[in-house]
Every structure is written in structure tokens, then in C-alpha cells.
N, C-alpha and C positions, 0 to 999 in steps of 0.2 A: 275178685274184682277184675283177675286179668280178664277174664272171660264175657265183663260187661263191657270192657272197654273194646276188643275184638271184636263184639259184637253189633256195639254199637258202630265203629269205624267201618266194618264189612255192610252195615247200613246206609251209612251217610253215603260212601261208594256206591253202592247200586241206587241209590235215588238219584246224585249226579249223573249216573250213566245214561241211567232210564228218561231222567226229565229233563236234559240239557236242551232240546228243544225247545220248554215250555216259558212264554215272555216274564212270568212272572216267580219268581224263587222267594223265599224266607231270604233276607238278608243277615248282618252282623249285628252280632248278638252283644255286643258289651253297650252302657250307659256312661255316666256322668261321671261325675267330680270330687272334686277333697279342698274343705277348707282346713287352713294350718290347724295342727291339734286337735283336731277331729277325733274325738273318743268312740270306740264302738259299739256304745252301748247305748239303747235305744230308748231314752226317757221323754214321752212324748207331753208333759209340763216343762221339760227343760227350755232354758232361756236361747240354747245354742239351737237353732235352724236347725243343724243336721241331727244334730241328737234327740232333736223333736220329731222330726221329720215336714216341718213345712215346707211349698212350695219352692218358697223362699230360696231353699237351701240349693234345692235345683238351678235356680236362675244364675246363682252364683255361680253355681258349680259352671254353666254356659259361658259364661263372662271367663270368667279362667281358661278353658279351654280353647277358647276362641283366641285369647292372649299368646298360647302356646303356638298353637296351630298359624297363626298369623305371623308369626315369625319362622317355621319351618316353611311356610309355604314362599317367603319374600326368597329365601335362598333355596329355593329347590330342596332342600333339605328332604330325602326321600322316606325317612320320616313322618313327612306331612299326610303322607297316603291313609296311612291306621288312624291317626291325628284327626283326620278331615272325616275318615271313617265314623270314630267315636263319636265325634262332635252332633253329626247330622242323625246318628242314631238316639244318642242325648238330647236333643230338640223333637224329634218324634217322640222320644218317652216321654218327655216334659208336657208335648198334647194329650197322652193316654192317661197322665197320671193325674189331669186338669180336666178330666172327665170324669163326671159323677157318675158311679158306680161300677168304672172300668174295673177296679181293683179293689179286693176284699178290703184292704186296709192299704191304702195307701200311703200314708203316713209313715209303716215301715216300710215299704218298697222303697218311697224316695232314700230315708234311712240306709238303706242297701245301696242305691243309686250314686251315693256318697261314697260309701266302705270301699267298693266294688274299684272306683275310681283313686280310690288311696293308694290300692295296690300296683297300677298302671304308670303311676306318678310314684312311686317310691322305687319302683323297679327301673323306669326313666331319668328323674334326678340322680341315683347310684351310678347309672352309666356314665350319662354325663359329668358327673364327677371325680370318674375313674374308679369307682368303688365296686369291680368287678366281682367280687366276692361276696360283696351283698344283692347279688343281681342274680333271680332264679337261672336254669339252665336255659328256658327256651325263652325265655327274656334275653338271655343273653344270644342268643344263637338268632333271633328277629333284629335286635338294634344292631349288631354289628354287621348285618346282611346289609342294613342302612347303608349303615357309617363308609362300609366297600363300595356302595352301589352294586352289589353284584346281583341281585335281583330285579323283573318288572315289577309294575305296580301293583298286579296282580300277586306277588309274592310277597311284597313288602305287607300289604292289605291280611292277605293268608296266613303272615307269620303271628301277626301280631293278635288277630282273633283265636290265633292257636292259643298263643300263652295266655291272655286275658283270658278265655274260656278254660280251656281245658286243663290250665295248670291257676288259673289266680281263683277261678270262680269257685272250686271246692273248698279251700280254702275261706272264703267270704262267706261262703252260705254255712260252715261249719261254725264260722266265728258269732255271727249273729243270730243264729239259732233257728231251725228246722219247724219248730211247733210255736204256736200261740200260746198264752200263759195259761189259757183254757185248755192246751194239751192236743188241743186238730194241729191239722197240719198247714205249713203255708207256701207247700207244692201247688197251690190252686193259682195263685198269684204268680208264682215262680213260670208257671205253664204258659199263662196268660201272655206272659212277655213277648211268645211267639206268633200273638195275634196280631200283634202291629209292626212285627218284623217289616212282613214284606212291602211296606211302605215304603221302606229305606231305602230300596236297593232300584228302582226305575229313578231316581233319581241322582243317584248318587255314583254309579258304574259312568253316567251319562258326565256327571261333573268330573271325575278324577279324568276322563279323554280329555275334556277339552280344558283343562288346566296342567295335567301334568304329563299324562301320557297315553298316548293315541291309541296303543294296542290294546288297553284291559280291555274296550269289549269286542275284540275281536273272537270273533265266535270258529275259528281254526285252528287251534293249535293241538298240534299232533297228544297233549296226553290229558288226562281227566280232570287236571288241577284247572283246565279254564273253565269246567264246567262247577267248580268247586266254589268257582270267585262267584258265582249266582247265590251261593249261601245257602244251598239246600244241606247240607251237612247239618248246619250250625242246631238247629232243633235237636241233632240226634247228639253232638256235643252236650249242647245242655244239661239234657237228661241223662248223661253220663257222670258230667258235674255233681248233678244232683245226688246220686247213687254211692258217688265218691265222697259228698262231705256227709251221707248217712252212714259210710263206712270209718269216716274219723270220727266224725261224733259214738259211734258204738264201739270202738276200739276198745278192747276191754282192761288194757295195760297200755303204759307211753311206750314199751317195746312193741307193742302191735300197731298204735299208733303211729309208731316210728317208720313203721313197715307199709301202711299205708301212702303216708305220705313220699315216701320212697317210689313207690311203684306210681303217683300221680305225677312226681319231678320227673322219672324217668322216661316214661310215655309219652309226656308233653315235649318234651325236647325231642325226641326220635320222631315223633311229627313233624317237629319243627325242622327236624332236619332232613326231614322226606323233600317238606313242604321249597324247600332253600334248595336242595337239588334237582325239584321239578319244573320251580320258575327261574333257577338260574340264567344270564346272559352265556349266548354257545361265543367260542370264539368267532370271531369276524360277525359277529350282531352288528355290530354299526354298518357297515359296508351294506347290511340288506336293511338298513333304514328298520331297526329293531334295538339296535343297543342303549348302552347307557349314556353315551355322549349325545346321541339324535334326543335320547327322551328329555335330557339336559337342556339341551339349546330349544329344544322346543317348550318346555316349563317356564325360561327365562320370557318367552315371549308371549305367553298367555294365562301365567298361574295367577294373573291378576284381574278378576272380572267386575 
């Protein structure tokens, strides 16, 4: 597995390099939401939205996050950036998934759409509650990047598509199961998701400037993480996800299992921690009209549109 992950990263890297020119990138990759008690199990007669998987369950899930996001955004809360991220990508999906024939089965996608977003919010609500210990590593290593301000927008955005991908999503796709009852696979859907990626990202790089911070699309900065923030990694993530929760699911013991998931907590947080000292603030950032105080007072006066 180390060697898919290597491989993958040494990919997502050269596609940054190579296409950081090009206007239009794959954006971020994570969706929606979690209603309380949200079971994960996909019975699509069930009475409950999510465990059905009706639209339904999406809309809500919108409405919730926009609840969250609405109050990280009123205090600068830097935070807001992944927030605002998620949000905009969860209403793009909420179009693809409202499209006849986008997706094999849509019904579990949304189902996923749900699960996916439980993990986000449970690794979120533990922070906030000081339940550090229940908070993965590159979950934790993303919010308190927050909480310091010690990162751009670009970082905050980077960290937190790190642990939602690359450490929450093998997990979710292990949880809710790889195959159809019929035994195919539902890699075909799973793939799909990268077709309406890049929707995201021409408008949304555009909003996070003019609401919170001027510099994410600045297209200068000296190392390869601003080319990163265009999202072309995110597809080669994915499919790493993917590889990882067919490597917990075939685990052939909970000690091999164990060992899986070890090397997916461990990996994602050493990202996380690339990622947190690539887009760090240098000292004296403020003085060159860069740092976290300018990004500050400039949020106070436009994160409201």
C-alpha cells in the first residue's frame, strides 16, 4: 500500500507542475452532510432520507452546512475556507446527482454523500469540544492550523481536503461497501465524481479572494502547493482512497487490518504536515501585506456578500 500511496503523491505532483498553467483544474473532492443518527447502512425502503438515499437527504444535508459555514464565515473563523469549500462542492453534487443518468445508482452515492460528511463533522464537533483524542491525526493537525491562524487560505482549504480524502474517505468507502449486492463494483460511480469536479473550482478559488483572502489565487508563489490549490492532485487522492479501503476491506485478520489503517492515519497526517509547512505565514507576512492580520481585517470587511 506504501508504494500506491508514493505513487500516487509522486503523480498528483507532476500533474501540479506540469499543468499549473492550465485555467481549468479538477477541484475538491469531498460532498455533503449528516443528519443526527444517521445509520450507515443503506436500506433504500427506509423511512430515514439518508438511509434511503433520497434527494431529500442531500438538501438537508445543504441547509446544515450552510448553518455552520454561516457562522465560521460571520467571525473570520479560518475555518470557513474548507467550510465554504465543502459546501459549494455539495451543491455541484446535489446538480449531478439530480441528473438522470449521471450516476449508476444514485441513491447510494447520496447515501455516501451523507456517511462521507458524518466523518467531517464528527472529527469537527470533537475539536470543538476539546475531545482531542477523538479527533484523527490530520484532522487534528488541519483545525488547529485554524484555530492559530497560522496558515493561508490556500492551506487551510489544502489541509482539510487532505484529511477528508485521504484519511476519512477510505474509511467511508470501506464502511459502506465497495460492491453492489450483485457483486460489480461501484468504482464506476466512485470515478464519476471526478467529472463534475471541475465545476468547483472557477468559482469558488474566485469567491474564497473576495470574501476572505486576496492571495489564494495568486498564481506566484515560490513552491508547488499553489499549484496544488487548483485541485489537480485531488483525482489521483481519490484513487488512492479507493485502493486503501479495498486494502481494509481484504485485510485478512484485525491485525492486518490494524496495520492498514495505521499506514492510512499515518500518511495523512505527514501530508497534513507537509501541507501546514508549505502554506505557513513567514515571519513579518503582515508588513508585505500577506499575513494573518491583513487577511483578517480584510475578511471583516467583505466575507459578507
Amino acid at each position: 500500500m506504501r508504494k500506491i500511496l508514493l505513487a500516487s503523491l509522486a503523480c498528483a505532483t507532476a500533474l501540479a507542475l506540469s499543468t499549473a498553467a492550465h485555467a481549468e483544474e479538477p477541484p475538491l473532492v469531498n460532498w455533503s452532510a449528516l443528519l443526527p443518527g444517521l445509520s450507515s447502512g443503506y436500506e433504500p425502503s427506509d423511512a430515514n432520507d439518508c438511509k434511503a438515499g433520497r434527494i431529500q437527504c442531500v438538501d438537508a444535508v445543504i441547509r446544515e452546512m450552510t448553518r455552520r459555514f454561516d457562522g465560521q464565515a460571520e467571525t473570520c473563523d479560518h475555518d470557513a475556507i474548507f467550510a465554504l469549500s465543502y459546501l459549494r462542492t455539495t451543491e455541484e453534487y446535489r446538480r449531478a446527482a439530480a441528473t438522470s443518468g449521471f450516476f449508476e445508482d444514485p441513491g447510494f452515492v447520496n447515501h455516501e454523500d451523507a456517511v462521507f460528511a458524518r466523518y467531517y463533522f464528527d472529527a469537527y464537533d470533537a475539536w470543538e469540544r476539546g475531545d482531542s483524542d477523538e479527533v484523527p491525526p490530520a484532522w487534528r493537525t488541519a483545525l488547529r492550523a485554524a484555530d492559530d491562524r497560522a496558515v493561508s487560505a490556500t492551506g487551510n482549504m489544502l489541509l482539510g481536503i487532505n484529511a477528508h480524502i485521504q484519511r476519512d474517505l477510505p474509511f467511508v468507502l470501506a464502511e459502506i461497501g465497495l460492491v453492489k449486492p450483485d457483486g460489480s463494483t461501484r468504482k464506476t460511480d466512485h470515478d464519476k465524481v471526478n467529472a463534475f469536479l471541475n465545476k468547483v473550482s472557477d468559482d469558488l478559488i474566485p469567491e474564497i479572494a473576495r470574501r476572505f483572502d486576496p492571495t489564494v489565487d495568486d498564481g506566484d508563489l515560490p513552491t508547488w502547493i499553489d499549484e496544488l490549490a487548483t485541485f489537480q492532485a485531488v483525482p489521483a487522492w481519490r484513487e488512492t482512497a479507493w485502493r486503501n479501503a479495498e486494502a481494509l476491506v481484504n485485510a485478512p485478520t484485525p491485525a492486518a487490518r490494524a496495520l492498514v489503517e495505521d499506514e492510512i492515519e499515518t500518511y495523512a497526517d505527514s501530508q497534513a504536515k507537509l501541507i501546514r509547512s508549505a502554506t505557513a505565514y513567514p515571519p513579518l507576512a503582515d508588513l508585505l501585506g500577506r499575513g494573518t492580520r491583513v487577511r483578517d481585517a480584510y475578511c471583516a470587511d467583505n466575507w459578507q456578500e
